[in-house]
C-alpha positions as MATLAB code, in Angstrom:
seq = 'XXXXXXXXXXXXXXXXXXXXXXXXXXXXXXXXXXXXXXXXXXXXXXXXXXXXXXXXXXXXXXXXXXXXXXXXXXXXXXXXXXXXXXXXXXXXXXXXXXXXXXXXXXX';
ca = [
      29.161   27.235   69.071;
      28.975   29.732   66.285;
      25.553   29.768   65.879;
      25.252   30.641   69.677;
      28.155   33.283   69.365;
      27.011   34.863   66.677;
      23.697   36.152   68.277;
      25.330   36.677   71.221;
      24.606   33.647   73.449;
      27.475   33.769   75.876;
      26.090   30.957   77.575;
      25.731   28.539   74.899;
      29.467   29.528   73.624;
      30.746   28.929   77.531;
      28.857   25.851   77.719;
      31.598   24.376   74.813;
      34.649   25.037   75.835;
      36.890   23.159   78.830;
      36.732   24.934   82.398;
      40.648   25.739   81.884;
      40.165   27.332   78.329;
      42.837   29.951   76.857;
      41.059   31.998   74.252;
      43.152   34.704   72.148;
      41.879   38.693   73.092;
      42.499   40.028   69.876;
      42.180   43.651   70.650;
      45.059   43.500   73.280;
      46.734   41.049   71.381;
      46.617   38.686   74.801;
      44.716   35.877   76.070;
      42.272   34.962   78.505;
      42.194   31.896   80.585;
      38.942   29.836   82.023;
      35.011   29.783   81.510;
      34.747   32.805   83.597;
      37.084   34.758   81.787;
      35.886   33.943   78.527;
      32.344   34.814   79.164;
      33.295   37.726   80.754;
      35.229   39.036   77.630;
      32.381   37.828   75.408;
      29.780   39.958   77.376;
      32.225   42.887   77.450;
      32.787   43.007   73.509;
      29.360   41.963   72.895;
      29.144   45.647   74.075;
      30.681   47.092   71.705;
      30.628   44.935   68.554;
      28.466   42.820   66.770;
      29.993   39.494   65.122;
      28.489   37.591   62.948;
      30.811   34.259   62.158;
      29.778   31.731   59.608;
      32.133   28.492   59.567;
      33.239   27.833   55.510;
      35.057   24.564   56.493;
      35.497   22.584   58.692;
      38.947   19.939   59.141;
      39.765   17.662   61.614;
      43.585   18.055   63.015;
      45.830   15.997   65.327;
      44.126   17.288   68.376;
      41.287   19.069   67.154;
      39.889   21.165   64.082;
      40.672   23.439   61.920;
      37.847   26.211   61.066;
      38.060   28.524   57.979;
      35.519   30.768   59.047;
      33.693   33.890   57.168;
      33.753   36.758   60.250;
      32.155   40.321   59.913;
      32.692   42.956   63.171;
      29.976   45.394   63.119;
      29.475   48.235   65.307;
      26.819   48.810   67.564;
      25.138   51.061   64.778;
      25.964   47.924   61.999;
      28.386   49.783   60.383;
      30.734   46.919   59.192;
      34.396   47.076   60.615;
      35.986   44.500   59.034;
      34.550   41.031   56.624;
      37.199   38.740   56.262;
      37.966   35.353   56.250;
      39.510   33.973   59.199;
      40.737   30.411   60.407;
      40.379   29.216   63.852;
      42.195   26.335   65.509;
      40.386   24.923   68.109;
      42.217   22.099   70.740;
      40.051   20.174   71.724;
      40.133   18.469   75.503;
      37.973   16.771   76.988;
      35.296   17.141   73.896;
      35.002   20.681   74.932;
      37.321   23.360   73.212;
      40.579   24.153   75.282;
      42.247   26.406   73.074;
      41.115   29.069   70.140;
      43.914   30.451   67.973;
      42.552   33.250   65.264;
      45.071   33.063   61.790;
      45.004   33.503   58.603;
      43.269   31.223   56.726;
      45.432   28.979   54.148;
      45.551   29.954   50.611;
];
């Protein structure tokens, strides 16, 4: 999955997660809900930004994993925005991903 959405394959990334999926919108600070809406959110950032997300670690959780994850926004001219470390919590249903939550990553 972050191969594919780090190039920009929305496609691939949809093709991971559960048809009911509630992804985090961090520039609204809201959420989407479903496939649909994630790809369409994916296509519209895509753009405007260019990220490039390299998982560090990977843990497996109660119901899922636990991703510390090396991100870096770039503009469409590859000026960098932000490189950071990030984690993502992913639920996992259905042995697709039903839920992404973006945090900081532990110490």
């Amino acid at each position: 999955m972050y191969a594919a959405w780090s190039v920009g394959d929305v496609p691939a990334v949809v093709a991971c997660l559960h048809p009911d999926v509630d992804w985090p919108e961090p520039w609204s600070g809201g959420r989407v809900r479903g496939q649909d809406a994630v790809a369409a959110h994916l296509t519209a950032q895509g753009l405007d930004l260019r990220l490039t997300l390299r998982p560090l670690e990977v843990r497996a959780t109660g119901g899922g994993l636990a991703v510390t994850v090396h991100q870096v926004v770039r503009d469409t001219d590859g000026d960098v925005l932000s490189d950071t470390t990030v984690l993502h919590t992913l639920t996992v249903r259905d042995g697709l991903v039903g839920r992404l939550d973006v945090g900081e990553p532990p110490p």
